[in-house]
FIPAKE-839612 format. One record per residue: residue number from 1; x, y, z of N, C-alpha, C in turn; chain. Coordinates in nm, 4 decimals. Each point is the difference from the previous one (the first is absolute). Example, Ala and Ser with C-alpha at 12.3 -4.5 7.8 and 13.67 -1.06 7.14 Angstrom:
REM residues 2
- i | nx | ny | nz | cax | cay | caz | cx | cy | cz | ch
- 1 | 1.3190 | -0.5690 | 0.7800 | -0.0890 | 0.1190 | 0.0000 | 0.0900 | 0.1200 | 0.0000 | A
- 2 | -0.0350 | 0.1050 | -0.0720 | 0.0820 | 0.1190 | 0.0060 | -0.0770 | 0.1090 | 0.0730 | A
//
This chain:
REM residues 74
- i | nx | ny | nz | cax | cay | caz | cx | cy | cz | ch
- 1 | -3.2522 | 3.6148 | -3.7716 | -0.0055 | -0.1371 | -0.0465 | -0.1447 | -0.0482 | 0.0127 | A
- 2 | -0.0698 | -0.0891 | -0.0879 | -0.1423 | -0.0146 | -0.0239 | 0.0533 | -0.1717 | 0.0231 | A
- 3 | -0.1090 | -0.0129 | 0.1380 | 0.0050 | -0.1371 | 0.0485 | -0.1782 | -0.0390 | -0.0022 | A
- 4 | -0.0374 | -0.1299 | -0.0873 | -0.1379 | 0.0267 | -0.0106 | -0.0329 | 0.1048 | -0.0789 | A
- 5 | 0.0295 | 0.0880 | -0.0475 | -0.0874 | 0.1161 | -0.0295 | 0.0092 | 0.0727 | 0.0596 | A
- 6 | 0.0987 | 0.0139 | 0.1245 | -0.0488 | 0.1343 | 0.1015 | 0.1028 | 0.0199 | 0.0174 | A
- 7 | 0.0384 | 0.1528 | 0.0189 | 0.1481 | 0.0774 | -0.0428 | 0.0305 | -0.0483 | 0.1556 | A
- 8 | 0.1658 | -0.0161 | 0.0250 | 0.0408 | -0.0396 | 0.1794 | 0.1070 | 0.0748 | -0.0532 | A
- 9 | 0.0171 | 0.1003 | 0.0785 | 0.1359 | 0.0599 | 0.0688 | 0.0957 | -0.1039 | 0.0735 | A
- 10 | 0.0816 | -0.0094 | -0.0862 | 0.0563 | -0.1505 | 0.0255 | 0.1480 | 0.0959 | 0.1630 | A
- 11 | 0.0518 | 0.1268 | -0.1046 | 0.1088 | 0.0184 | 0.1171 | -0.0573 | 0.1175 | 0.0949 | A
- 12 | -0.1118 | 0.0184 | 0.0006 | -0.0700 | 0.0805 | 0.0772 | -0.0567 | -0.1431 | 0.1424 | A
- 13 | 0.0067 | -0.1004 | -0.0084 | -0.0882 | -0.1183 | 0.0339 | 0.1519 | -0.0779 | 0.1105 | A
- 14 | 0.1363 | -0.0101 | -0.1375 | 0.0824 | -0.0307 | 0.1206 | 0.0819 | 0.0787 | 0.0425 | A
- 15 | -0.0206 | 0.1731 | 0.0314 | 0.0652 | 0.0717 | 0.0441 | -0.0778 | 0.0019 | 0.1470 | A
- 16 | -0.1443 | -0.0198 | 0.0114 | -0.0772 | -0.0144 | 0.1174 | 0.0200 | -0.1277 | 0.0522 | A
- 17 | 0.0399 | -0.1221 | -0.0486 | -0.0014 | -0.1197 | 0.0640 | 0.1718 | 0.0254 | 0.0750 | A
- 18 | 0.0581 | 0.0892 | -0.0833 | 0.1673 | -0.0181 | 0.0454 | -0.0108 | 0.0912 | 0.1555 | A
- 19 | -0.1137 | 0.0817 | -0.0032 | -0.0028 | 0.1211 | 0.0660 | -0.0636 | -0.1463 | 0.1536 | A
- 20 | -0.0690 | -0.0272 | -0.0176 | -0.1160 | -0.0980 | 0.0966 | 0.0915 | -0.1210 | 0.0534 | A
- 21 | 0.1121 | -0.0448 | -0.0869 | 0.0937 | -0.1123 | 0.0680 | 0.0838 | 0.0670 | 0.0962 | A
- 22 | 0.0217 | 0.1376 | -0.0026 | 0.0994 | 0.0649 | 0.0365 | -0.0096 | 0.0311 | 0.0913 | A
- 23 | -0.1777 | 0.0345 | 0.0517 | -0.0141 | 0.0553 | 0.1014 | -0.0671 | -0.1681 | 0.0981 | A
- 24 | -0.0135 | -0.0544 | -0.0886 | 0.0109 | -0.1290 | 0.1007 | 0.0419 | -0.0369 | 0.0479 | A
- 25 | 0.1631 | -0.0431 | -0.0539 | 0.1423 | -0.0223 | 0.0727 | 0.0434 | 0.1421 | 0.0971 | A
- 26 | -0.0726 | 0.0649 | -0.0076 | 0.0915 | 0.1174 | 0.1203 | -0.1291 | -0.0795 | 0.1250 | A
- 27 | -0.1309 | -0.0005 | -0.0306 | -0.0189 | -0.0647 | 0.0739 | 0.0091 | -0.1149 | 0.1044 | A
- 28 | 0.0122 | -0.1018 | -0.1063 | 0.0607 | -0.1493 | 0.0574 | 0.1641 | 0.0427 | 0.0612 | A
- 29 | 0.0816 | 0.0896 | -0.0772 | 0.1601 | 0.0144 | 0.1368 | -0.0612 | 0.1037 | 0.1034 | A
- 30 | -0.0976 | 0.0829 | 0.0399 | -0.0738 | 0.0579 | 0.1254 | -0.0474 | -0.1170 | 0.0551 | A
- 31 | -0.0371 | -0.0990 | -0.0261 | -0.0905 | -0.1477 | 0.0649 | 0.1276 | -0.0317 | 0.0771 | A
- 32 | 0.0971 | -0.0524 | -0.0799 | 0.1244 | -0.1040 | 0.0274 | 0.0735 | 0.0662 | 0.0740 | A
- 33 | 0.0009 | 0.1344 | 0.0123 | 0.0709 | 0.0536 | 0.0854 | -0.0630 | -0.0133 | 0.1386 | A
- 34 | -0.0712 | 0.0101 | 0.0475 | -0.1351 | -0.0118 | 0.0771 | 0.0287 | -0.1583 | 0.1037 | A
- 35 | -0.0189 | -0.0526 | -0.1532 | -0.0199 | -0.1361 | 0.0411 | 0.1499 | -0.0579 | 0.0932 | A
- 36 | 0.1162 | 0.0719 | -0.0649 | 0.1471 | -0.0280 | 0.0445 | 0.0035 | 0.0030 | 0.1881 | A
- 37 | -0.0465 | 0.1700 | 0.0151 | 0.0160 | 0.0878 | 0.0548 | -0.0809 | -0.1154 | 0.1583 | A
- 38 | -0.1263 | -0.0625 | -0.0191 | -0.1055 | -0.0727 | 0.0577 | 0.0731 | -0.1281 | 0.0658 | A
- 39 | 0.0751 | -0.0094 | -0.1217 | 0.0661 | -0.1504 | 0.0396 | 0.1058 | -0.0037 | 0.0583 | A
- 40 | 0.1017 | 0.1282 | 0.0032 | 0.1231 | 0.0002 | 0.0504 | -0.0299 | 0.0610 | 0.1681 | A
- 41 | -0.1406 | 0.0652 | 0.0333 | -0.0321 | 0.0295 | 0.1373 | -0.0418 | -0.1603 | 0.0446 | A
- 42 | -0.0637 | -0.0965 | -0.0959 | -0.0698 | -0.1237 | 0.0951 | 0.1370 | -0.0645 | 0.0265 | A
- 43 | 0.1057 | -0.0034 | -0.1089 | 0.1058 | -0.0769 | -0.0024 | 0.0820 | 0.0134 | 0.1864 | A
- 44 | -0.0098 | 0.1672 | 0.0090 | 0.0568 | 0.0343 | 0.1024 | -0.0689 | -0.0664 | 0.1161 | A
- 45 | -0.1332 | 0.0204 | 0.0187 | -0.0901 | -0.0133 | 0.1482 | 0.0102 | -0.1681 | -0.0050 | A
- 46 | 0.0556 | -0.0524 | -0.1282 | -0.0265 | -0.1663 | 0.0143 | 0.1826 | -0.0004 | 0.0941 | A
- 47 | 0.0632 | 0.0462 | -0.0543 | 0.1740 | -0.0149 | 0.0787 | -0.0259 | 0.0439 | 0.1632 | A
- 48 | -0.0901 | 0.1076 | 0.0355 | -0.0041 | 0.0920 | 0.1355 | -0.0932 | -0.1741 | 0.0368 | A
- 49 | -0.0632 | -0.0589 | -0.0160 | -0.0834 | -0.0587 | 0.0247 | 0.0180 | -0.1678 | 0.0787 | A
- 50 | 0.1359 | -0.0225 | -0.1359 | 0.0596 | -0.1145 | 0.0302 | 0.1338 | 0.0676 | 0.1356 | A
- 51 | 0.0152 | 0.0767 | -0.0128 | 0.1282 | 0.0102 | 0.1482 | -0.0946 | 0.0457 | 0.1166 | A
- 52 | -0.1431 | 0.0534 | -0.0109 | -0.1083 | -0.0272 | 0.1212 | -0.0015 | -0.1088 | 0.0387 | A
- 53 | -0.0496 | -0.0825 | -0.0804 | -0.0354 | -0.1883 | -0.0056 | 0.1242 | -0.0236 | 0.0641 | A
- 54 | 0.1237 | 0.0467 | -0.0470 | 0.1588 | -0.0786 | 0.1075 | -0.0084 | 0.0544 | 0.1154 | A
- 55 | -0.0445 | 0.1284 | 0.0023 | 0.0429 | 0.0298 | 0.1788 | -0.0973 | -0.1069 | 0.0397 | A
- 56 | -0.1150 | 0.0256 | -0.0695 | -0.0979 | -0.0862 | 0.1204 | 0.0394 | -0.1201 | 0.0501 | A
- 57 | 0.0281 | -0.0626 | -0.1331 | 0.0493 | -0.1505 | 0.0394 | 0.1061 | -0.0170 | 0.0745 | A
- 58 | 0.0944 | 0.0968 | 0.0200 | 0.1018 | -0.0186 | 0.0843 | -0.0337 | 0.0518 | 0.1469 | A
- 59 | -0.1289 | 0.0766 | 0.0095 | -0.0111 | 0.0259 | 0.1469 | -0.0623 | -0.1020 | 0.0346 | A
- 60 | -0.1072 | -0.0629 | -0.0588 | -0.1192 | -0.1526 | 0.0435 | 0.1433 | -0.0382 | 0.0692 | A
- 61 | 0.0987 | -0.0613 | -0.1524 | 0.1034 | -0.0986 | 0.1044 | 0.0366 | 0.0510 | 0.0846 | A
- 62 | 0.0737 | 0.1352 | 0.0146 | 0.0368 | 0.0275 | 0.1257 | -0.1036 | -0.0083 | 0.1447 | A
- 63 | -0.1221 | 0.0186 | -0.0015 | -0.1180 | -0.0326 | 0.1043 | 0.0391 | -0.1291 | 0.0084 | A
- 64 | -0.0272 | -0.1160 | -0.1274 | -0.0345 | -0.1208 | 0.0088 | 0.1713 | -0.0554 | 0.0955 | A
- 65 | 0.1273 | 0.0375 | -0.0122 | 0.0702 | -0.0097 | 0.0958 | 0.0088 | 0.0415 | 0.1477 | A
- 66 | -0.0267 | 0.1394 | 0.0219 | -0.0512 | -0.0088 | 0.1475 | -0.0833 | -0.0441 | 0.0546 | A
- 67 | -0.0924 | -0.0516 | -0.0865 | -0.1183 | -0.1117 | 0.0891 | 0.0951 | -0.0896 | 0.0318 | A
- 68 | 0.0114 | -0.0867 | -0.0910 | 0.1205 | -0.1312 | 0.0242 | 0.0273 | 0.0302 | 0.1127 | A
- 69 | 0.1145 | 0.1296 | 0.0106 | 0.0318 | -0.0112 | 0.0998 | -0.0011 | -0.0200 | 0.1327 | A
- 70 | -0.1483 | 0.1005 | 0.0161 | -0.0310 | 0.0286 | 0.1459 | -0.0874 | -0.1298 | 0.0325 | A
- 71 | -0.0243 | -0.0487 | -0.0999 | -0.0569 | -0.2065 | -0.0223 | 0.1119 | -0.0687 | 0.1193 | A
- 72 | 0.1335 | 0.0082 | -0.0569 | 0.0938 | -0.0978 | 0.0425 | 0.0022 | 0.0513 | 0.1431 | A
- 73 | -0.0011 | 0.1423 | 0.0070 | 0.0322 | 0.0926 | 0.1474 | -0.1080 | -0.1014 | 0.1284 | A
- 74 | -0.1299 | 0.0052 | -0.0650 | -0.0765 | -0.0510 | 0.0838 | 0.0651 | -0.1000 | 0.0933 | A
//
């Protein structure tokens, strides 16, 4: 096909662009997989993280009650 004047391999042109999307998208689902994989470990250490944060808070109170206590003991 003569575009301008200058012969273009028109299905020589989108057999390489079909070839270049193709290997893009295997790329971008290698990314997303990646990316899944990243988020479902932070997802976890954020859950391990919040039942750290509860013990703690439940031992403070438990300290913050035997003070009380040995308060009243006095």
């Amino acid at each position: 096909m003569f575009i301008f004047g200058i012969d273009v391999p028109i299905l020589e042109l989108l057999v390489l662009f079909s070839v270049v999307v193709v290997i893009y998208l295997f790329i971008l689902e290698f990314e997303f997989r990646q990316l899944r994989t990243i988020t479902r470990k932070f997802d976890e250490e954020e859950i391990q993280l919040g039942r750290a944060m509860r013990e703690l808070k439940d031992e403070v109170s438990g300290l913050k009650d035997v003070m009380a206590a040995k308060k009243m003991g006095k």
